[in-house]
C-alpha positions as CSV (number, residue, x, y, z in Angstrom):
1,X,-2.8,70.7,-93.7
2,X,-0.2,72.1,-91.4
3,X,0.8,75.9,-91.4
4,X,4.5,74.5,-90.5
5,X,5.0,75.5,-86.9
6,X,8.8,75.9,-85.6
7,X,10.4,72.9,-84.4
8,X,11.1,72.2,-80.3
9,X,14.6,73.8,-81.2
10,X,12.8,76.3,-83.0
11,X,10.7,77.4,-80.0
12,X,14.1,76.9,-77.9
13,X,16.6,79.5,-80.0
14,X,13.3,82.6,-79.7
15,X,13.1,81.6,-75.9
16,X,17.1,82.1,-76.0
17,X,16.9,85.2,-78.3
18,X,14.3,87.0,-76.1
19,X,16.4,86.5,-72.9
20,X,19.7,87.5,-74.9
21,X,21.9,90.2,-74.3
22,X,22.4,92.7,-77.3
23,X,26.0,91.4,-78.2
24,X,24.8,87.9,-78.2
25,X,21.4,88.3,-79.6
26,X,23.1,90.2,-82.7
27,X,25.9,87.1,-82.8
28,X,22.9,84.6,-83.2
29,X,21.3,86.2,-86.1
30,X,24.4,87.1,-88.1
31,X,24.2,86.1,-91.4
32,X,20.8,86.8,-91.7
33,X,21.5,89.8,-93.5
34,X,24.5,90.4,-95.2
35,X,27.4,92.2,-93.4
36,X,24.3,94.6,-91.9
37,X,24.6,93.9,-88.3
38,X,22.9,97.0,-87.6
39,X,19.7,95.8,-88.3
40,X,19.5,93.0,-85.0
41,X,21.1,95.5,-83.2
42,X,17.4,97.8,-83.4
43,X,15.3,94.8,-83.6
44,X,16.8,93.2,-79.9
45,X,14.9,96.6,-78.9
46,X,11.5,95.2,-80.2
47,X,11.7,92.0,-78.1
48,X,10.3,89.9,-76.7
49,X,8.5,88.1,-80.2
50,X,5.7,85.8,-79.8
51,X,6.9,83.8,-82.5
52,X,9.5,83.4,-85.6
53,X,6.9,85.7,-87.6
54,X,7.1,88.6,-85.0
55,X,10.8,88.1,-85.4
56,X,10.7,88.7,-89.0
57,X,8.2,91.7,-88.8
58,X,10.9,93.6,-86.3
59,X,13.8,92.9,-88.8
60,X,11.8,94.1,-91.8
61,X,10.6,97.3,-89.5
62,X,14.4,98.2,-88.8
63,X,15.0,98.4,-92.6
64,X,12.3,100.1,-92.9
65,X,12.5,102.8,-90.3
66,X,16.1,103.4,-91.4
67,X,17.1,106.4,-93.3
68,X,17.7,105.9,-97.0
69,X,21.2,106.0,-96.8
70,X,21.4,103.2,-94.6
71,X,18.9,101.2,-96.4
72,X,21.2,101.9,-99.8
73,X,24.2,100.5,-97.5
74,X,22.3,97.7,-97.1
75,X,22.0,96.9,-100.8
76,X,25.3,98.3,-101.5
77,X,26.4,95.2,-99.0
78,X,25.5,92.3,-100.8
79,X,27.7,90.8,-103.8
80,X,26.7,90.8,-107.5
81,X,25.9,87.4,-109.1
82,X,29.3,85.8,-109.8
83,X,30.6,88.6,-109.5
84,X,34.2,89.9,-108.1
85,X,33.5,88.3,-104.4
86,X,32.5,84.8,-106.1
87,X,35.2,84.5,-108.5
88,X,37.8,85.4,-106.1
89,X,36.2,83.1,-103.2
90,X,35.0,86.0,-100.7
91,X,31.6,85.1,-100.4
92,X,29.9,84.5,-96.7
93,X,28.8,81.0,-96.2
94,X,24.8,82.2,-96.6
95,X,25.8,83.6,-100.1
96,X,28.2,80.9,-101.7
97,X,25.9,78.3,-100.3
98,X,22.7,80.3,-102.3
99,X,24.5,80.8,-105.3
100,X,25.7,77.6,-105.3
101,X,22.0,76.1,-105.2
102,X,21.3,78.1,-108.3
103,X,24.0,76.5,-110.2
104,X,25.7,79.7,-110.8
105,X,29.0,77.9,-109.9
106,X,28.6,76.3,-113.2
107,X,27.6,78.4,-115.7
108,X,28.6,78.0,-119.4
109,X,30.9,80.7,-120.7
110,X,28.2,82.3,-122.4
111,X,26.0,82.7,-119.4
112,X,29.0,83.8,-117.2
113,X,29.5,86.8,-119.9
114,X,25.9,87.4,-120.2
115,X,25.8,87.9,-116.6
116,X,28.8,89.9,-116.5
117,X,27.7,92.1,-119.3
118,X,24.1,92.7,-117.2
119,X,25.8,93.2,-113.8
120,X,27.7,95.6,-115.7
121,X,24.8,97.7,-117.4
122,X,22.4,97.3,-114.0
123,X,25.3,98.7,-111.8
124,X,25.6,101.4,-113.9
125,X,22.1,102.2,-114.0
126,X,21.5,102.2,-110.6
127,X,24.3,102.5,-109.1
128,X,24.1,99.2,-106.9
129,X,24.3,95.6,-107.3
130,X,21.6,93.6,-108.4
131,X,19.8,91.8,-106.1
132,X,17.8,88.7,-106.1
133,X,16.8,85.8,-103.6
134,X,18.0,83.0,-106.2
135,X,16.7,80.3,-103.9
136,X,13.4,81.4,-105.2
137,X,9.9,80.9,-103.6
138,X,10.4,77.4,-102.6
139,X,14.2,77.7,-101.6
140,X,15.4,75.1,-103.9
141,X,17.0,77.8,-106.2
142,X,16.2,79.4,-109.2
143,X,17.8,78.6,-112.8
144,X,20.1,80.1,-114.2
145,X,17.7,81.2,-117.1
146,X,15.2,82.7,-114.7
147,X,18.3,84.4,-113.0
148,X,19.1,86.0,-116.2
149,X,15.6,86.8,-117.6
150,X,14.7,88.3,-114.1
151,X,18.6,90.7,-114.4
152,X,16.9,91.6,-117.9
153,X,13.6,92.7,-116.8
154,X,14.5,94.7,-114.0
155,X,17.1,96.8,-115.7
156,X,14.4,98.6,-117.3
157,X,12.0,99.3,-113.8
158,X,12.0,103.4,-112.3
159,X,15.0,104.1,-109.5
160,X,12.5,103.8,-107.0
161,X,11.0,100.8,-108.1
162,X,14.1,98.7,-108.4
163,X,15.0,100.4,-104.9
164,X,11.9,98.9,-103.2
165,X,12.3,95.6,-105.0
166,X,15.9,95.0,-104.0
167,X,14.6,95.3,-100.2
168,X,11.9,93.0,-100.5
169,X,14.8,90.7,-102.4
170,X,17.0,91.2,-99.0
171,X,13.5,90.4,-96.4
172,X,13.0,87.1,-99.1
173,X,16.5,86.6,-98.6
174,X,16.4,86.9,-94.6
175,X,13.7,84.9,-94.6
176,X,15.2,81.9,-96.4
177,X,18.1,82.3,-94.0
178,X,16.0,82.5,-91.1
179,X,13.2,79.8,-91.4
180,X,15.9,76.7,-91.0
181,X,17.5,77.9,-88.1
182,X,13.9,77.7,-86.4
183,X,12.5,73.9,-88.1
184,X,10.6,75.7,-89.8
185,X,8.6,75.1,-93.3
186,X,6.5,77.2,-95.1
187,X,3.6,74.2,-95.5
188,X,0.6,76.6,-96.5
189,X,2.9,79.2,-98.4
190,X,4.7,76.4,-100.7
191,X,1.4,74.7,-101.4
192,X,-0.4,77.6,-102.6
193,X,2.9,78.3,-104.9
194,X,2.8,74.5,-106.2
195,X,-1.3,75.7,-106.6
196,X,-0.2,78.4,-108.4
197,X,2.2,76.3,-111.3
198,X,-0.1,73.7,-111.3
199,X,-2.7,76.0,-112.8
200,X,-0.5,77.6,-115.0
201,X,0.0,74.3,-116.5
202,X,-3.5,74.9,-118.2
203,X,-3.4,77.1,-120.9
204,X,-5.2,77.3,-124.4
205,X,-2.9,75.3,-126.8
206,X,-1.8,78.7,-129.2
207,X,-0.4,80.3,-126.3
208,X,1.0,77.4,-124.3
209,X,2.9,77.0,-127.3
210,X,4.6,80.1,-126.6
211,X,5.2,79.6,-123.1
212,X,2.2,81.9,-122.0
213,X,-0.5,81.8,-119.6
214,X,-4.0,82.4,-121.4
215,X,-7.2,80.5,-120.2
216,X,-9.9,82.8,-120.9
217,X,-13.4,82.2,-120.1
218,X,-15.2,78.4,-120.0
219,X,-12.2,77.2,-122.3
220,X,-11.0,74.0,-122.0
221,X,-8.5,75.3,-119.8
222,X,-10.4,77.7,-117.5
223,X,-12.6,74.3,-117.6
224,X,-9.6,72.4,-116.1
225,X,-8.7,74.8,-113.7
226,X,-12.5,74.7,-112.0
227,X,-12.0,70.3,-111.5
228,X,-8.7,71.0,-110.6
229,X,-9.6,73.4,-107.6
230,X,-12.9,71.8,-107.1
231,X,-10.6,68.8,-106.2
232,X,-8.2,71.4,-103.8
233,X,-10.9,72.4,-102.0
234,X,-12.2,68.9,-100.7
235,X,-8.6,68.2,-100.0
236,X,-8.3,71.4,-97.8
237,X,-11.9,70.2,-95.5
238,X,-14.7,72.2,-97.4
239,X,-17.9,70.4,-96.6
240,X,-19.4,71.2,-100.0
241,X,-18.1,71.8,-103.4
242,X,-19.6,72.2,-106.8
243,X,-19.2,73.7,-109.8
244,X,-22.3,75.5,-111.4
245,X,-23.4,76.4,-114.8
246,X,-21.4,79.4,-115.4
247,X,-18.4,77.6,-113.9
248,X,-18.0,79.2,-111.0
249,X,-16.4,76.8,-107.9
250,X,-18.5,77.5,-104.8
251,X,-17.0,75.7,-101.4
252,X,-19.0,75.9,-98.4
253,X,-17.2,74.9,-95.1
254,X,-19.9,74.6,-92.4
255,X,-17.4,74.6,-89.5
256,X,-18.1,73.8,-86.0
257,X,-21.4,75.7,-85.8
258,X,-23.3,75.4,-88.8
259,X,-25.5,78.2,-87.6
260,X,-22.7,80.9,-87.3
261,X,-22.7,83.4,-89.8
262,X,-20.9,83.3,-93.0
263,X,-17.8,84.8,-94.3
264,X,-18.2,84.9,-98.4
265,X,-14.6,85.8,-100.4
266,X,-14.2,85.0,-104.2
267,X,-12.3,85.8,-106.8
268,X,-11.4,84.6,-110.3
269,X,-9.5,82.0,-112.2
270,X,-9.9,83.1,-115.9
271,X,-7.1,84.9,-116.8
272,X,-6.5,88.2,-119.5
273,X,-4.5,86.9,-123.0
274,X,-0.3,86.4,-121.9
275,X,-1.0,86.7,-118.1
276,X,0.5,86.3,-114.8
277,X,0.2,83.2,-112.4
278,X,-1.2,85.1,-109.3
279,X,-3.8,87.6,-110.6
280,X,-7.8,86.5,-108.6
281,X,-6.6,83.0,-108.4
282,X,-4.5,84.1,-105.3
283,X,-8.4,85.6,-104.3
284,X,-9.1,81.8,-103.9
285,X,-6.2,79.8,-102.9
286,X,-5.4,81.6,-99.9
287,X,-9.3,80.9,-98.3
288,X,-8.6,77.9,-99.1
289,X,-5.5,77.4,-97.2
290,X,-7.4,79.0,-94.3
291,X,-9.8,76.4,-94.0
C-alpha cells in the first residue's frame, strides 16, 4: 500500500518554491489560506522543505507562532456558510468551489434558515464565523446534515476550545487546498478513515438502531470487528495473524530480519455504550498502515 507520494509536478513546484523569491513564493501559495497572505510570507523564511509535509508543518508553525490577534484575523477572514459573501457571489474560487462540493448551493429553504439562524447565534457567541473544512476527511465534502449537526455541537464548546478548533479547521482546510497542487493523495490516511466506518458499521442491533456505535466485549459485533481486521492485517503484509480465545487479533510481521527485536503496540476495538469511531481502534490501524 502506497503512502501517496507527490507527483513529478509535485516534486517540481517544492523545487520551484524553495528557490523562489518571497513575492513569488507568497503568489504560488495564495489561496491556501484565506485572504491571510501573511502566513507564506513567514513560512518562505523556513525554507528550504524536504517535502510537501515539511511545507505544511512551516505554515501551521506561522499560525501558531503568531500573536492571538492575528491568529483571530485569521478566522475573522474566512466567510460564514452561505452566508453574506455566498449569497452575493464574493467567494474566492477555493471557498465557492468547497462549498459547492457540500451541496450548500442547494439547500432547501429550511436548511438555508437553519443555517442562517446558527451562523447567527455562533457569531454572536463567539464573536467570529464558524468555521469548518466541509470537504471533510476524504475531500469529497460533507452533507449538509453533518454541516448542520457539527454548527449545533460546537456552539456549545468553551471560547478557547472553539478557538483552537477553528485553527485546526483552517490547517484541514490548507491542507485540502494544498495536497492537489502537489499530486498528492492521502493513500494511508484515507484508508485508515474507510477502516474506521467500516467498523462502525458493526454495532449491537439496539443501538445501531439508533444510529450509535456500541460493540462491547465478544458480541457479535466486537466478533466481527476481530475477522474484519484479522483480514486488514494480511492485506497490509503481516506474516501471521490469528485471533485467540479472548479475541484478541495478534499480527506478527517478521520483516527482513526475523531475528531483530520486536516492536509490540496494541490497543482495543471494543468500544464503551454510544461511542466514538476512533477511540483504541486508531491504537491498531495506524501499525498496521506502517507495516
Amino acid at each position: 500500500m502506497s503512502g501517496g507520494a507527490i507527483s513529478e509536478d509535485g516534486g517540481e513546484l517544492l523545487a520551484k518554491l524553495n528557490a523562489a523569491p518571497r513575492g513569488d513564493f507568497i503568489a504560488m501559495l495564495a489561496g491556501v489560506y484565506e485572504h491571510s497572505p501573511w502566513i507564506a510570507e513567514r513560512a518562505w523564511d523556513l525554507r528550504p522543505f524536504a517535502s510537501l509535509a515539511a511545507l505544511k508543518q512551516a505554515l501551521v508553525r506561522a499560525v501558531r507562532e503568531a500573536g492571538h490577534e492575528q491568529q483571530l484575523a485569521l478566522v475573522r477572514a474566512h466567510p460564514e456558510l452561505v452566508g453574506k459573501a455566498a449569497l452575493a457571489g464574493d467567494l474566492t474560487p477555493e471557498s465557492l468551489d468547497e462549498q459547492g462540493r457540500a451541496g450548500l448551493a442547494h439547500c432547501s429553504p429550511e436548511e438555508f434558515a437553519q443555517l442562517r439562524d446558527l451562523n447567527a447565534a455562533y457569531s454572536a457567541r463567539f464573536g467570529w464565523p464558524f468555521i469548518l473544512a466541509v470537504r471533510g476527511p476524504r475531500g469529497t465534502g460533507l452533507t449538509r446534515g453533518q454541516i448542520i449537526a457539527a454548527l449545533e455541537r460546537r456552539l456549545h464548546n468553551p471560547d478557547d476550545v472553539e478557538f483552537a478548533e477553528c485553527l485546526r479547521q483552517i490547517h484541514r482546510i490548507a491542507e485540502i487546498r494544498l495536497n492537489p497542487k502537489f499530486g498528492f493523495e492521502p493513500a494511508l490516511g484515507n484508508a485508515v478513515w474507510d477502516w474506521c466506518e467500516a467498523l462502525a458499521a458493526h454495532s449491537e442491533p439496539e443501538w445501531a438502531a439508533k444510529g450509535q456505535l456500541t460493540a462491547t466485549y465478544l458480541t457479535d459485533a466486537h466478533r466481527a470487528c476481530a475477522h474484519d481486521i484479522q483480514s486488514w492485517m494480511l492485506d497490509c503484509g503481516f506474516d501471521d495473524v490469528a485471533i485467540d480465545a479472548v479475541g484478541n487479533v495478534v499480527g506478527l510481521y517478521h520483516g527482513s530480519d526475523p531475528q531483530a527485536r520486536r516492536l509490540l503496540t496494541g490497543s482495543h476495538y471494543d468500544t464503551v455504550r454510544n461511542s466514538g469511531k476512533y477511540d483504541g481502534r486508531i491504537g491498531i490501524l495506524i501499525p498496521m498502515v506502517c507495516v
